[in-house]
C-alpha positions as CSV (number, residue, x, y, z in Angstrom):
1,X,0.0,0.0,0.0
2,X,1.4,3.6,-1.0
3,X,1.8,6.2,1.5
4,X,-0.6,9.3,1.1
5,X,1.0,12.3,0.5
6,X,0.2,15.8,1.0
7,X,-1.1,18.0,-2.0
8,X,0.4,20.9,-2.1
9,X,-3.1,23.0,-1.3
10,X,-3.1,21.0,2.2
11,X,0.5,21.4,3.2
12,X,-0.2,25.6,2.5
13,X,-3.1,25.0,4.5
14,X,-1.3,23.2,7.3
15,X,1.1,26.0,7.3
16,X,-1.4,29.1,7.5
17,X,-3.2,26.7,10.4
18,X,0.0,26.2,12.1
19,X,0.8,30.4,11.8
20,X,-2.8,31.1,12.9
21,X,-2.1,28.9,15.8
22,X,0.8,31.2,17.2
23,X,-1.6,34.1,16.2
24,X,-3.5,32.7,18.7
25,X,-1.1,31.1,21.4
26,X,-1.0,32.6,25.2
27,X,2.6,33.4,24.3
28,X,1.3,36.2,22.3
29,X,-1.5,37.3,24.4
30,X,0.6,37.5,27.3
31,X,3.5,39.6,25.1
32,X,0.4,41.9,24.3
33,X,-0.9,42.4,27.7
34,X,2.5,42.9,29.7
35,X,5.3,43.2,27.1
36,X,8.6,41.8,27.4
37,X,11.3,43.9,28.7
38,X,14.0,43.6,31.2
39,X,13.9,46.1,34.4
40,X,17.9,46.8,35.9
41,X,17.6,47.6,39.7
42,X,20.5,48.6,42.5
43,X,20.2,47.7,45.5
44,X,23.1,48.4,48.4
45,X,22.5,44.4,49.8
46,X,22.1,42.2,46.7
47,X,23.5,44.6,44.3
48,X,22.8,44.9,40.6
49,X,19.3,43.5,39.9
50,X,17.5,42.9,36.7
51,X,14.2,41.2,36.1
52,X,12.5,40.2,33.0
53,X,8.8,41.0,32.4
54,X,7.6,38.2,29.6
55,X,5.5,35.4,28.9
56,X,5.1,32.4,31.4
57,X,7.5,29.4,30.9
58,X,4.2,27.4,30.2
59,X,3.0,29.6,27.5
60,X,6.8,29.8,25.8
61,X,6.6,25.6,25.5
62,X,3.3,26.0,23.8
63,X,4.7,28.2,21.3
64,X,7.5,26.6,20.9
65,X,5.6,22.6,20.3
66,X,4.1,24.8,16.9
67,X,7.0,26.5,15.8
68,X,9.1,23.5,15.8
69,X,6.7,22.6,12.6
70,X,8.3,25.6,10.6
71,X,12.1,24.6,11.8
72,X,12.6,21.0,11.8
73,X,14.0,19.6,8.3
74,X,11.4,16.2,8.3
75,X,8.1,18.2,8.5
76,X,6.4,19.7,5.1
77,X,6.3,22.7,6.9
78,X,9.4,23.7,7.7
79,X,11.2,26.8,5.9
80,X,13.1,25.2,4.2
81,X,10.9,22.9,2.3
82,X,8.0,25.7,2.1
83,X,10.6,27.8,0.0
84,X,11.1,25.0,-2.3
85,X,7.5,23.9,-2.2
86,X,6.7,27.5,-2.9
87,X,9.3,27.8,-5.8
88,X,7.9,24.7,-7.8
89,X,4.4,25.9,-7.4
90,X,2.3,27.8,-10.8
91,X,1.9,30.6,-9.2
92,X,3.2,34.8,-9.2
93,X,6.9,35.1,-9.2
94,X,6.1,38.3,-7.1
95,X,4.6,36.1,-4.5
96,X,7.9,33.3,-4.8
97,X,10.4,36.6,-4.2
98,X,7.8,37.5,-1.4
99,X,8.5,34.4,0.1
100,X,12.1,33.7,-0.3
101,X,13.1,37.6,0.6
102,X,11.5,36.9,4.0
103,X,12.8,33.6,4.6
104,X,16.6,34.6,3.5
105,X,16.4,37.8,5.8
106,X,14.9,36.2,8.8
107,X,18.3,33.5,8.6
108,X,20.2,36.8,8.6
109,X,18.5,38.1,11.5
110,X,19.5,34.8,13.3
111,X,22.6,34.8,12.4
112,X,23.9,37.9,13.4
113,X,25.5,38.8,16.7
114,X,23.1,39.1,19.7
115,X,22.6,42.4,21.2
116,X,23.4,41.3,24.7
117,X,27.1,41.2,25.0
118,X,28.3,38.0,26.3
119,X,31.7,37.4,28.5
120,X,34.4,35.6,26.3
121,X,33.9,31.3,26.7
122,X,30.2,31.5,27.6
123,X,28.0,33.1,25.5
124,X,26.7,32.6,21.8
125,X,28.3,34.0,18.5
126,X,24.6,34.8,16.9
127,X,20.9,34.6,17.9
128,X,20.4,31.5,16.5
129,X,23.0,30.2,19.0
130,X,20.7,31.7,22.0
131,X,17.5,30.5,20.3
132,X,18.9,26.8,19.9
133,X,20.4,27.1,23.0
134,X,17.2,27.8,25.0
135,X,15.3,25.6,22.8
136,X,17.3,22.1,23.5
137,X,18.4,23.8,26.7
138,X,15.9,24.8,28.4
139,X,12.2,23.9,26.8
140,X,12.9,20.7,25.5
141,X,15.9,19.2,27.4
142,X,17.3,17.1,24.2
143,X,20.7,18.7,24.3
144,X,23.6,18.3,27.6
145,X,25.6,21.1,26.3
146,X,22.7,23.3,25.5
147,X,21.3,22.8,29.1
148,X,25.1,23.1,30.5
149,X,25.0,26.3,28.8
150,X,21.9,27.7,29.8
151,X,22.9,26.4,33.6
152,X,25.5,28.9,33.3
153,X,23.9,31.8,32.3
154,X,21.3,31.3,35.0
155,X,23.9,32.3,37.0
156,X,25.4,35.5,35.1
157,X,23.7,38.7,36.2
158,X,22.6,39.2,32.6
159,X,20.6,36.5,32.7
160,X,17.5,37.6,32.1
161,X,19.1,39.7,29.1
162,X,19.4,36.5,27.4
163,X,16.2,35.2,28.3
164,X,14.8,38.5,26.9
165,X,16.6,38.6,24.0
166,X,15.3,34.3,23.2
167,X,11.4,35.8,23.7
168,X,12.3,38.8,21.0
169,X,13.8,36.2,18.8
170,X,10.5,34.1,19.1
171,X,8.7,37.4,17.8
172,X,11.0,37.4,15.1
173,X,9.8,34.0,14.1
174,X,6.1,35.0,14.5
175,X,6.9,38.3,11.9
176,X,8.8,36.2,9.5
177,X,6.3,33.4,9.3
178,X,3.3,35.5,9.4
179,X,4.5,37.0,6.1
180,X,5.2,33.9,4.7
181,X,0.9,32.4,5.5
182,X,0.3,35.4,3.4
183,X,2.1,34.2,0.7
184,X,0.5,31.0,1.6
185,X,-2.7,32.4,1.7
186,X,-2.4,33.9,-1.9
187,X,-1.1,31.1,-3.4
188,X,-3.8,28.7,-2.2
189,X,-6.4,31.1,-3.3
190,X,-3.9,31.1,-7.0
191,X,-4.0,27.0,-7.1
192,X,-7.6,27.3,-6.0
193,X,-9.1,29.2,-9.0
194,X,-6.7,27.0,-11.2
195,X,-8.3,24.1,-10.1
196,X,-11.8,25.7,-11.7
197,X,-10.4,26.3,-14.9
């Protein structure tokens, strides 16, 4: 017996579902209603202080279990197969360059230099270093290293820096694959109206 197969209109639908979800998710709710920011404080017994205002660990997991759909290689879903799904589709070119401009900038957003400045031997060389660091580290425990690393940082003062800096990389996510659904969107409606011809 053959294995089904996604079409091509359900695997742009899965995708749009899958962004919709994270339109949806607590994670974003929560970034609505408080924000995510860091707050530095001095105080004469403790010393320096800073505290992170964000989303709840619980509501960061969620997010993460649906964005994993858009990073890992296997699924239909992920970037990297959506580009060359969306490449091999009849559709615009416009909406193809739409696509693979947001994907391509998005990697170069990852993998530049984070802003939070890191001591020499500890930190992480780009943002996707801090987002796979706190992904396997922290949220899904896969990775020793990864949760060594993250271990120590817990116990750097800029701490929750990092931690801020992993929740604004998680909205950069949401932005990037929010413009790719809309691609999504107009390309289903483009294989859609083909399919009436």
């Amino acid at each position: 017996m053959a294995k089904a197969e996604f079409t091509d209109g359900e695997i742009l639908e899965l995708f749009i579902e899958s962004v919709d979800e994270l339109l949806q998710s607590d994670f974003l709710l929560e970034v609505k209603a408080a924000g995510i920011a860091t707050q530095f404080n001095w105080s004469k017994t403790t010393g320096f202080l800073s505290e992170r205002t964000g989303p709840r660990r619980e509501a960061v997991k969620a997010f993460l279990l649906t964005l994993r759909f858009f990073r890992q290689r296997n699924e239909e879903t992920s970037l990297c197969n959506m580009e060359e799904r969306i490449d091999s589709l009849a559709i615009d070119a416009a909406l193809k360059e739409r696509f693979r401009t947001s994907r391509h900038e998005f990697n170069t957003y990852l993998d530049r230099a984070p802003s939070v400045g890191f001591p020499v031997g500890i930190g992480a060389d780009s943002r996707r270093d801090v987002f796979e660091t706190f992904l396997y580290g922290l949220f899904a425990h896969a990775n020793p290293a990864k949760r060594r690393r993250v271990r120590q940082w817990e116990q750097e003062p800029f701490f929750d820096d990092i931690r801020v800096e992993f929740d604004l990389i998680l909205m950069e996510w949401l932005k990037a694959v929010f413009t790719m659904a809309q691609v999504c969107r107009s390309a289903l409606i483009g294989l859609e109206s083909k399919g009436k011809e």
